[in-house]
N, C-alpha and C positions, 0 to 999 in steps of 0.2 A: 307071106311077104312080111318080111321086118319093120318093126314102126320106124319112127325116125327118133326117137328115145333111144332103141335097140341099137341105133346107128350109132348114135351120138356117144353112146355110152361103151360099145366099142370101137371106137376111134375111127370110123370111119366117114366119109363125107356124108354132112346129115343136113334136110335144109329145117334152118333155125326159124325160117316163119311157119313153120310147121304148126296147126292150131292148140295141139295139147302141150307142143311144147310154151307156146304164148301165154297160152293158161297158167302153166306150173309155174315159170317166170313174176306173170303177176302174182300171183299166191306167197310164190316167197316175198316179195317184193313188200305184199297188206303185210305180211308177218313180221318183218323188217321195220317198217315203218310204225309198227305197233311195240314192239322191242324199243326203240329208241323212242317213243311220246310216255313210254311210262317213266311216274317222277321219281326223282331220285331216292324217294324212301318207300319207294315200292319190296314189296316180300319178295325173300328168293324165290319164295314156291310161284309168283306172281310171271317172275326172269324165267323157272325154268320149267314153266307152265307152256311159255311160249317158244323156249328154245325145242321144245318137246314136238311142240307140233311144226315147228319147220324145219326139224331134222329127221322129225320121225321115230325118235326113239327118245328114252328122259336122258340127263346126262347132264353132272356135275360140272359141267364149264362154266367159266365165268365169262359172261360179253360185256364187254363195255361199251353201251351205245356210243353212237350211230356202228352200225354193223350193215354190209348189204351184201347178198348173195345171188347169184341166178337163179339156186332151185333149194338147198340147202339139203336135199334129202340123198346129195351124192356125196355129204359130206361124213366123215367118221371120224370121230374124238378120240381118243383115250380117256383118262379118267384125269382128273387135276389140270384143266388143259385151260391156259388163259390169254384171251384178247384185248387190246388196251383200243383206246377209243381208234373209230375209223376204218379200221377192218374190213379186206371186202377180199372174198372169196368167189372167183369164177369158175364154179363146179360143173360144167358141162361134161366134164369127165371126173371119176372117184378121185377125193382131195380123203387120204390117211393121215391122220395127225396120233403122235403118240403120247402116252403118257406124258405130264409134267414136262408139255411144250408151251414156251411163251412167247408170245405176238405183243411187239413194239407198238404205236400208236404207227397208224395209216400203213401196214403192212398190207399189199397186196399177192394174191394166189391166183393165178391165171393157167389154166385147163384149155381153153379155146383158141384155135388155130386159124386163122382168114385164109383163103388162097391169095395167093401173086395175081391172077387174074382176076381184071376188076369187072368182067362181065359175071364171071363167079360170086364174087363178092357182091353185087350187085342185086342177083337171083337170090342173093340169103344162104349161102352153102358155107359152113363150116365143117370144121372137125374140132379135134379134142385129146386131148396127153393127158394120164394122169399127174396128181404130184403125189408125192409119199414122203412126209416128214418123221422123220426118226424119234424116237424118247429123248426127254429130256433136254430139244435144242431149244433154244433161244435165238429169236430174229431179233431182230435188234428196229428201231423204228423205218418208218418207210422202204424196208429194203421190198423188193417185187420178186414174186418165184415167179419162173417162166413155165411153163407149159414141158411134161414131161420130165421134170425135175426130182429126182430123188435128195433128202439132205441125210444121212447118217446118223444115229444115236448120239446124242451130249455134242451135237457140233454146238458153233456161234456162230451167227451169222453178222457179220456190221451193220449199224444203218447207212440206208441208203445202198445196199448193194442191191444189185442186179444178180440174178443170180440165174444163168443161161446152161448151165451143166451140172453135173450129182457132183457131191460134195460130199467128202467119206464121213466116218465116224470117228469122233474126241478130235476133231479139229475148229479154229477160229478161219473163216475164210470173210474177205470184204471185199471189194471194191465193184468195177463198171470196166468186165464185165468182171463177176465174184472169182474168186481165186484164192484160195487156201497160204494163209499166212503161216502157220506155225501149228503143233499139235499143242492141246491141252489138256 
């Protein structure tokens, strides 16, 4: 029998009050909250001391507190990969980030799915899309990925977009919901 990890992490309906997954939640959560109370002339090795154990691996990113995550260990960096303050990543599904990608201030990453029925919703059933962000793009501040969302290599994304659908590569796309303005 499959956990509800195994569920969750293949897209399938998983119920989220699940005990380990509560666990792993709070865990990211103390690591979260310990990333963002350290002061501001704290050591890198201090920043990614921590980034280490709530993703699970070391890794060259820059966060910029406050940062929150659901689990952090579904998440995979590139190398040069930077977060501006606010940052919250809904990993309940794999969140790829590539190379020398940049995150605006209060950019959201949303992996997690509700059902339409709210007797479901109610029971704690979810599911989960991945996202897959390309090299080199730049989000621009508060834009939101949705759930399932690919963006392509060197795009830009605007702030404040919404972004509901893939988004190819060397393009500027923005608005509500996001839509490809011009190549660059």
């Amino acid at each position: 029998m499959r956990s509800e990890k195994d569920k969750m992490l293949a897209g399938d309906p998983y119920d989220a009050l699940d005990a380990d997954l509560v666990a792993a939640r709070l865990r990211a959560r103390k690591l979260c909250q310990q990333l963002s109370a350290l002061p501001a002339d704290a050591s890198s090795g201090e920043h990614r001391a921590l980034l280490a154990l709530l993703l699970g691996y070391s890794t060259d990113a820059c966060v910029t507190p406050p940062f929150s995550c659901d689990y952090g260990t579904n998440i995979r960096l590139g190398a040069n990969v930077y977060f501006n303050f606010g940052c919250i990543v809904l990993d309940c599904a794999p969140v790829s980030i590539g190379s020398n990608a940049l995150f605006g201030p209060a950019v959201q990453i949303y992996t997690a799915l509700h059902p339409l029925r709210a007797a479901d919703r109610r029971a704690g059933w979810e599911s989960a899309k991945p996202v897959g962000i390309g090299e080199d793009v730049w989000v621009g501040g508060g834009a939101i990925i949705c759930p399932g969302v690919t963006i392509g290599d060197r795009s830009v994304i605007g702030a404040g977009s919404v972004v509901t659908r893939d988004v190819p590569a060397d393009v500027f796309a923005a608005g509500n919901p996001c839509r490809v303005v011009r190549a660059v």
